[in-house]
C-alpha positions in Angstrom: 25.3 50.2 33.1 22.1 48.5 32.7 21.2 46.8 29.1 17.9 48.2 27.3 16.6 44.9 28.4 16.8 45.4 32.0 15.4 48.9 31.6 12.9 48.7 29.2 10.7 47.1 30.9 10.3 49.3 33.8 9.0 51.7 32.3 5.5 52.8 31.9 3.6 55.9 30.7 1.4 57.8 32.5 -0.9 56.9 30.9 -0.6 53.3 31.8 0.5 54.4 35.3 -3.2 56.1 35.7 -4.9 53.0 34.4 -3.2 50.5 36.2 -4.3 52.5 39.6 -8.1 53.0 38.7 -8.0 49.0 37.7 -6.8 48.1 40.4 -9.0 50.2 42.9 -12.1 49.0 40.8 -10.7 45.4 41.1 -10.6 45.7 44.9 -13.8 47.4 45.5 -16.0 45.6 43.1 -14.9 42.3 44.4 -14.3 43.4 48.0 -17.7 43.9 48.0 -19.1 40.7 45.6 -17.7 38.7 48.0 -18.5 40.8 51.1 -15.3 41.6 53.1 -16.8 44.2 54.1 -20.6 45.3 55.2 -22.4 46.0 52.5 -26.1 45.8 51.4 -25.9 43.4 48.7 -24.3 40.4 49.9 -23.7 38.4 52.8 -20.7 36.5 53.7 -21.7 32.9 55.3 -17.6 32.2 56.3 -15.4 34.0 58.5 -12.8 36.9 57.2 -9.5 36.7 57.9 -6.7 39.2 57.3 -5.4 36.7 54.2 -8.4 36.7 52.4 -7.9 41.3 52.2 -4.1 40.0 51.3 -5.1 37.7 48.2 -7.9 40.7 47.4 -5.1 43.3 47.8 -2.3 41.3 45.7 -4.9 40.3 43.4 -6.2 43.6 42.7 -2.8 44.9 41.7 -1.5 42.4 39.9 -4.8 42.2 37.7 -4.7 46.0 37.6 -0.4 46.6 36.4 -1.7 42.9 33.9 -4.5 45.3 32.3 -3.2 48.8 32.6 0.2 48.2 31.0 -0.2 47.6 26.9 1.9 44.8 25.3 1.9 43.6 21.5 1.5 40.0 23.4 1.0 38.7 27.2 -0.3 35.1 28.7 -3.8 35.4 28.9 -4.6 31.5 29.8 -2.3 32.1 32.7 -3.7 35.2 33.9 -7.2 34.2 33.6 -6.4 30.8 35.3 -4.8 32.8 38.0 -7.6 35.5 38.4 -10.4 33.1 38.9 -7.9 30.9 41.3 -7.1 34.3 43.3 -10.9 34.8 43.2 -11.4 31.6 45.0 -9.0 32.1 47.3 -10.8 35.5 48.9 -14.2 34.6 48.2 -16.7 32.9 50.5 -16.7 29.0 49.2 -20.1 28.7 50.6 -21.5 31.8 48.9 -20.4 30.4 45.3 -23.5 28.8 43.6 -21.3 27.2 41.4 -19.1 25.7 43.7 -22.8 24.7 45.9 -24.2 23.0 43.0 -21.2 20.9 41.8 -19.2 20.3 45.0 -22.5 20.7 47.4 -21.5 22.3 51.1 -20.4 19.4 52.9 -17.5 18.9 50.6 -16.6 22.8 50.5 -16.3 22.8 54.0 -14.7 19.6 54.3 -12.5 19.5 51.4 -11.4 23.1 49.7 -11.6 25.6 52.5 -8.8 24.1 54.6 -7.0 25.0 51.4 -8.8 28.2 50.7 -5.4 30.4 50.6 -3.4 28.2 49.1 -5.4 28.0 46.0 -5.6 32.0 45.9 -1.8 32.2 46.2 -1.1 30.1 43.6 -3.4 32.1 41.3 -1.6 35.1 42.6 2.0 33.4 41.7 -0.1 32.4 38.2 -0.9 36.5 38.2 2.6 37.2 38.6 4.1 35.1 36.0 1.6 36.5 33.3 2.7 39.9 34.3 6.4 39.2 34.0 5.7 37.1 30.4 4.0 40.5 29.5 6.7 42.7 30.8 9.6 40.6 29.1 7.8 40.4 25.9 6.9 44.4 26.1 10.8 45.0 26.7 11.8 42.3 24.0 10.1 43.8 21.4 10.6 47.8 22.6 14.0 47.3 22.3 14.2 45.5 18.6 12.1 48.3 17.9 14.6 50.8 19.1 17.8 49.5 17.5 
């Protein structure tokens, strides 16, 4: 028989079920499309795609979407945002970031950070996926001191 523990924090409402899905969609499309992965008529994408940049996008926008749709009395919010803007990185087009450009300049994006492009965004995405966890734990935690 599984403890309240191991249970608890499985479960989700509808309500956060529905949320968690239109988060996640928006996620994916609105930064599919910032940092164009797709054709689109607002930006242009000065790097080549590859199919891990629509994996980090695609983990990234779930993760980020379960992190916001799911309510908790606490969570890790320096960890997930460290690991959003990581994950971000790791998808978007280095040379297209006008941050990046004006502190790093191109030269040392090219040379430098996008030969370790992916690694960056999974290790945002593991960052992600231990804020989630923290918020899940602490959501089942305190759900089941409120049910004794």
């Amino acid at each position: 028989m599984l403890s309240k523990f191991q249970t608890g924090w499985v479960r989700l409402t509808r309500r956060e079920k529905l949320s968690a899905v239109a988060i996640s969609a928006g996620i994916f499309l609105g930064l599919g499309t910032l940092t164009a992965l797709w054709q689109n008529p607002f930006f242009i994408r000065m790097t080549p795609i590859s199919a891990w940049d629509f994996v980090i996008l695609g983990l990234e926008a779930l993760l980020l979407g379960l992190y916001l749709g799911i309510r908790s009395p606490g969570c890790g919010i320096k960890r997930a945002s460290i690991g959003g803007v990581l994950g971000f990185l790791g998808f978007g087009c280095s040379i297209c970031n006008k941050i990046l450009m004006l502190i790093f300049g191109a030269s040392f994006l090219l040379i430098y950070f996008e030969p370790y492009r992916y690694l960056i965004g999974f290790l945002g995405i593991a960052l992600l996926a231990m804020a989630l966890q923290r918020k899940l734990v602490i959501r089942a935690v305190v759900g089941s001191k409120l049910s004794d």
